[in-house]
N, C-alpha and C positions, 0 to 999 in steps of 0.2 A: 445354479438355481434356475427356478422357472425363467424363460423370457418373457417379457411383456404379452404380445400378442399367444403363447400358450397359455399364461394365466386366462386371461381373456375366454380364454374357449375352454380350458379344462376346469375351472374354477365357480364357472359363471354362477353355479347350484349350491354354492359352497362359503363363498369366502366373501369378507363384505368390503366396502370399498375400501381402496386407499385414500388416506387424507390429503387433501388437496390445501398446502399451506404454504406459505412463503415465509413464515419462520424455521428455519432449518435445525432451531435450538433448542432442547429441553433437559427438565434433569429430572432424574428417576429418583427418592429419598428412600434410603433402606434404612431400617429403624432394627439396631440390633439387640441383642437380651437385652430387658429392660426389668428384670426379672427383682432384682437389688434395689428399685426405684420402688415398687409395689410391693416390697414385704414389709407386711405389718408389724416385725420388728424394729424396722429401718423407720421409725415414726415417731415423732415426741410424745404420743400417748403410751410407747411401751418403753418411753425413757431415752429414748435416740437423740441426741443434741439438733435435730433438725427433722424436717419431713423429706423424707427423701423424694416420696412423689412427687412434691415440688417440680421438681428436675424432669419428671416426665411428662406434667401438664404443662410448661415451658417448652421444650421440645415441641409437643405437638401444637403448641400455639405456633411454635417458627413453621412450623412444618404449612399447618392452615394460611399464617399470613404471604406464605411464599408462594403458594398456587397458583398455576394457569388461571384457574377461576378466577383469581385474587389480583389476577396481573401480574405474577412470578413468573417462575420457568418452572415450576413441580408440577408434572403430568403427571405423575404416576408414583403411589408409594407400597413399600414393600416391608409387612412387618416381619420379621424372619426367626420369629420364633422362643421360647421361655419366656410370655409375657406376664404372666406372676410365679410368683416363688412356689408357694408352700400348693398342700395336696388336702383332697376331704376323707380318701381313702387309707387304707392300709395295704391293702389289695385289692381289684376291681374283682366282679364277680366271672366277666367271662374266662380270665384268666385261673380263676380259683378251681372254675370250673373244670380246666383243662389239664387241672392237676399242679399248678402252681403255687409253691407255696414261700412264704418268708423264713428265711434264715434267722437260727437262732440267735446269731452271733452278728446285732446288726450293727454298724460305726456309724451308721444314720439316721439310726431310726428316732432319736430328737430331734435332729437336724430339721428333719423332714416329718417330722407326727404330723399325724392329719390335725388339723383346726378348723372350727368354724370360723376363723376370723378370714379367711382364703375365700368367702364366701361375703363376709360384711364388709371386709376393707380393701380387698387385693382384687379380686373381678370387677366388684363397684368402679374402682377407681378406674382399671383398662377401660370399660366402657365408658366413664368420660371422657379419658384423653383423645380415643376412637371418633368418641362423639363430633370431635371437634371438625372431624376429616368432611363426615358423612352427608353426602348429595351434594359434594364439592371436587371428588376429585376419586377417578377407580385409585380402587387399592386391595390387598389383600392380606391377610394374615392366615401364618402357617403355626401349627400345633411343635412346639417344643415338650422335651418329653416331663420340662416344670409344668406344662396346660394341661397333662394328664392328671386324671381323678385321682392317681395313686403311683406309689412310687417308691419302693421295697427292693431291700439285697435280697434276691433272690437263694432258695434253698440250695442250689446246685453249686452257690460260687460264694461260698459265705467268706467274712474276713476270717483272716487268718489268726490262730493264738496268741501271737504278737505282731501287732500291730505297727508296721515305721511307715507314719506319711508320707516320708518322700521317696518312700515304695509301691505307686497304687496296687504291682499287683498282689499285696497284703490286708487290700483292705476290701474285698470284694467286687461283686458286679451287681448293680442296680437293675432293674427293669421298673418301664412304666405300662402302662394300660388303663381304660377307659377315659370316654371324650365327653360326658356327659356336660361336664364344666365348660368344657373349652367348645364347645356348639351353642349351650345357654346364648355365652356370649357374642360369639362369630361363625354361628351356627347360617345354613344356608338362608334361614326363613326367619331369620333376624332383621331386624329392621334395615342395618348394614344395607343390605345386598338386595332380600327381598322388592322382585320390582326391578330392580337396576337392570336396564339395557345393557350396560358395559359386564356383568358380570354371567357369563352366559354356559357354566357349566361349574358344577359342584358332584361330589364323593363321600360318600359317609358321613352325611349331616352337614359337609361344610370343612371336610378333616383336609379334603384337599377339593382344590378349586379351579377356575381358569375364568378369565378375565380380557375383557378388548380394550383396547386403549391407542387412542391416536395420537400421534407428533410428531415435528421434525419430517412431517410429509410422509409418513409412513403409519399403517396401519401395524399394532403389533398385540399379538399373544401373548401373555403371562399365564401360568401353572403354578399354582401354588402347593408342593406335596408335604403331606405329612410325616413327621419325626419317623425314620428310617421305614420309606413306605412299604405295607408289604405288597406283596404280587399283583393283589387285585386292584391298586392305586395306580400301578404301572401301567397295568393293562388298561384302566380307565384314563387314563392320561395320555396315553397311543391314539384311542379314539376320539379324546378333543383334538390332536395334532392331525387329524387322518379329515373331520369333519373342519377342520380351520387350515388345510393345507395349502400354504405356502409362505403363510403367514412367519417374520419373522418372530423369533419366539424364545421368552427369558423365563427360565424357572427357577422358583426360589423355592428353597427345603431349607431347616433347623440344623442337621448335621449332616456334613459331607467331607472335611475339609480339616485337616491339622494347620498352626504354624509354621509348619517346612513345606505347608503345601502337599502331604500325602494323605491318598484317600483313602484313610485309619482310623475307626472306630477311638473315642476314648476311651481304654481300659476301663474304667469307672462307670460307665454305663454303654454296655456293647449288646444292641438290641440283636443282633443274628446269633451272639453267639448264647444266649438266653432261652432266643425264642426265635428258631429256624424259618420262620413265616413270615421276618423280618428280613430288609435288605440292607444290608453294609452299605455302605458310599462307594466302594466299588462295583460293584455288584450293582447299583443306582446309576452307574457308567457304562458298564457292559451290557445290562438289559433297555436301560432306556435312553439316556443321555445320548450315545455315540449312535444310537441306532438311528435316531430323526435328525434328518440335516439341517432341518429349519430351525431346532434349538441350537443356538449360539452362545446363550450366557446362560450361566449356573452362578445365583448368592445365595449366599448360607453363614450361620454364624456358628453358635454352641461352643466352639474351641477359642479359647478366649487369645486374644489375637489378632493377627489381620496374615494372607497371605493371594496370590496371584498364580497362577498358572493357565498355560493353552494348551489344549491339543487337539491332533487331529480327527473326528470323528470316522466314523467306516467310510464315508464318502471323502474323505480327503480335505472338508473344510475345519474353519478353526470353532475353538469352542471354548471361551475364556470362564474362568472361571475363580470366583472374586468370594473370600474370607473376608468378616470382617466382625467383629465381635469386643466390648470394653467395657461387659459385664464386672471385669477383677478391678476396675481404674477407684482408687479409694481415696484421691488426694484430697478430695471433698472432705473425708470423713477425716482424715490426718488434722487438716485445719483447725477441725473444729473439735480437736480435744481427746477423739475417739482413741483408746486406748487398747491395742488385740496382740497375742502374738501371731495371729497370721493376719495378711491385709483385711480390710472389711471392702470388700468390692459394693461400689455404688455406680457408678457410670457415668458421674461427671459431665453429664450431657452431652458425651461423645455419639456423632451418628457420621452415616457417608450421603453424600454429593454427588454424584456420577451424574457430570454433564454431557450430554452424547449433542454430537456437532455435525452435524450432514453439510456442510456449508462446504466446505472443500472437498475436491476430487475423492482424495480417503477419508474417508469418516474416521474420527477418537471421539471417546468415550476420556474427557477429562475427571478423574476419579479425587475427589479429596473430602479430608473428616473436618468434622464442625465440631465444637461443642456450644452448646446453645445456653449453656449456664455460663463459660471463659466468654462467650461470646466474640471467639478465635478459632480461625483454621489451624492446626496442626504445627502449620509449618511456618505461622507468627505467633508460637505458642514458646515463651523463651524457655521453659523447665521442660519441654513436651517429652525430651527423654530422659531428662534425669528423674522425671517421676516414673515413666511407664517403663523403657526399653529394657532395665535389668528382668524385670519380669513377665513379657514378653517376649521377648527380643536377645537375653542374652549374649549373642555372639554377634551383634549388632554392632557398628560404629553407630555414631549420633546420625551421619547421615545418611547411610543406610536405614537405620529406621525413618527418618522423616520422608524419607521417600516410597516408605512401603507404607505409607498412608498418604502419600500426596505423589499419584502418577497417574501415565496418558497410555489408555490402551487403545493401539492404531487398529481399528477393523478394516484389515488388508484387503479382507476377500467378500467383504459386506456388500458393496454395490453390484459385483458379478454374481452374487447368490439371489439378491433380493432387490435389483434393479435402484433407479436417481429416487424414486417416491415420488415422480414429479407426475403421473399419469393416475390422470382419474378414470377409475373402473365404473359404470354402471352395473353395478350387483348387488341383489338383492340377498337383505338377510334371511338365512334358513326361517322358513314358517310366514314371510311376509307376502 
């Protein structure tokens, strides 16, 4: 990475200062699908033994009481995506447009019918939980392909005439499109953001973002892209890296990431193979991730799960990259009477912690999940796998799983890429 005194002189027109802090501590709150908290099915008014939202505006109250602002250690949160359920569309129009059409033969299309209640009960509610963050603390939220307007088996990949669930590729491929919904809400010129110094570059209304945020003695970057970006998100995400250069820098996107940690579309909704204008999670690697060396950390959820991987990017540094997802976790819903033959996924107020630590020579990144309904980390959670790991985790011992929700990712190459944080820049902000 840059050295000090090159920042200094390459930078001076560009990049704003580093924080100048003698807390070396913070923790970054990644909030995964929350998508099962906010469906208006999941409510006592359409008969559900409980309000599941409950469990989301609880959350984001831990989440508020725990801020820097608040006297916590949360500098910075990261919503990552499917934050309500259901859709208003059938199919958006740009996409109708381009010749797109819904499959006859849909296995979702109740699942997922459009309603107006996605508009009285399920956006409403994100925007209070949101609310609670707002002119306390940067943060960002990325479109999952539930925040699209609409969300259809597409005509090219319809299910199959006999249908076995636990065959997806017999039951089709989904695509989503239009953001009209999901801008409403966390759209750039929303109250959110509109205004906010820290939030200093947005893309298609707000679909994808970028964001400054200081701690731990370090000035850093966050990109927020939307659900499998296509080209022109990339390319606008290059040029906030290019005008924020050198800045260390974490981007969070909706889907990138399996269970086994491969970067694999879900059969069940494979935005490239739909609609070529979209980028796979590899292809999200090869065109942009590996290409900027100042991105270091990639979250994401969508695959329900958690998983971990590093590699090296084109320049030889590391690039960690952190799953985490417990959209399916349904013991909430067991308790209380709920009777399915598949689980009823609620989420249990499951979210991740990722404490990053500059305090020692190598900086870690201490990573562990909360639920804020158990009001327990994971790994003083006494049933933690015997409720979740069979379906998850599978091929898991008990302690292998508690560890793939409670570990320390050592940033080996952090201080040599991006200097101590201990040096204050005089530079000024673009436009000041």
């Amino acid at each position: 990475m840059f050295k000090r005194i090159l920042i200094a002189a390459a930078l001076v027109a560009s990049v704003p200062a580093l924080a100048d802090s003698t807390d070396r501590k913070f923790t970054i709150a990644a909030i995964p699908d929350t998508q099962n908290y906010m469906d208006y099915t999941h409510q006592k008014a359409e008969k559900f033994p409980f309000d599941a939202q409950a469990m989301f505006f609880e959350q984001m109250e831990y989440i508020a009481a725990n801020l820097k602002s608040a006297g916590g250690e949360i500098a910075f949160v990261t919503g990552l995506g499917d934050v309500w359920q259901h859709q208003t569309l059938t199919i958006d129009p740009a996409h109708y447009m381009r010749g797109f059409r819904v499959a006859d033969k849909d296995v979702f299309g109740k699942m997922f019918a459009p309603s107006p209640k996605v508009l009285e009960v399920e956006m409403p509610a994100a925007k209070k939980g949101y609310e609670l963050l707002m002119g306390k603390v940067p943060f960002s939220v990325v479109p999952g392909n539930h925040d699209f307007d609409a969300m259809w088996t597409d005509s090219k990949f319809p299910a199959a005439d006999k249908v076995d669930p636990k065959d997806l590729s017999t039951i089709g491929t989904l695509h989503s499109g239009g953001l009209s919904n999901f801008r409403a809400v966390f759209g750039e010129h929303t109250p959110f953001f509109k205004g906010k110094d820290w939030y200093v570059a947005a893309n298609d209304g707000g679909a994808d973002s970028a964001q400054i945020f200081e701690a731990g003695g370090y000035r850093f970057l966050h990109i927020g892209l939307q659900f499998d970006p296509p080209d022109t998100s990339l390319e606008w995400a290059a040029k906030v890296i290019e005008k924020y250069k050198g800045l260390p820098t974490i981007v969070s996107t909706h889907d990138y990431m399996n269970q086994a940690g491969e970067r694999v579309p879900n059969p069940l909704i494979d935005g490239h193979k739909v609609d070529p204008q979209d980028n796979s999670p590899q292809m999200i690697w090869d065109k942009f991730l590996s290409q900027h060396d100042q991105i270091f950390m990639l979250l994401c959820g969508h695959e329900h799960g958690q998983s971990v991987r590093t590699d090296k990017n084109a320049f030889g540094h590391d690039v960690y990259q952190v799953l985490a997802d417990y959209q399916d976790r349904g013991q909430t819903a067991k308790d209380a009477g709920v009777k399915s033959e598949y689980p009823v996924g609620i989420g249990d107020g499951w979210m991740r912690l990722m404490e990053f630590d500059f305090e020692a020579r190598e900086p870690v990144v201490r990573v562990k999940t909360y639920s804020t309904y158990y009001k327990k980390l994971s790994s003083k959670t006494k049933d933690y796998a015997k409720w979740y790991r069979d379906h998850e985790q599978p091929g898991m011992t008990d302690k292998q799983f508690h560890a793939a929700d409670e570990f320390v990712i050592p940033l080996t190459d952090f201080v040599k890429r991006f200097g101590t944080g201990t040096v204050r820049l005089t530079i000024k902000r673009p436009g000041s």
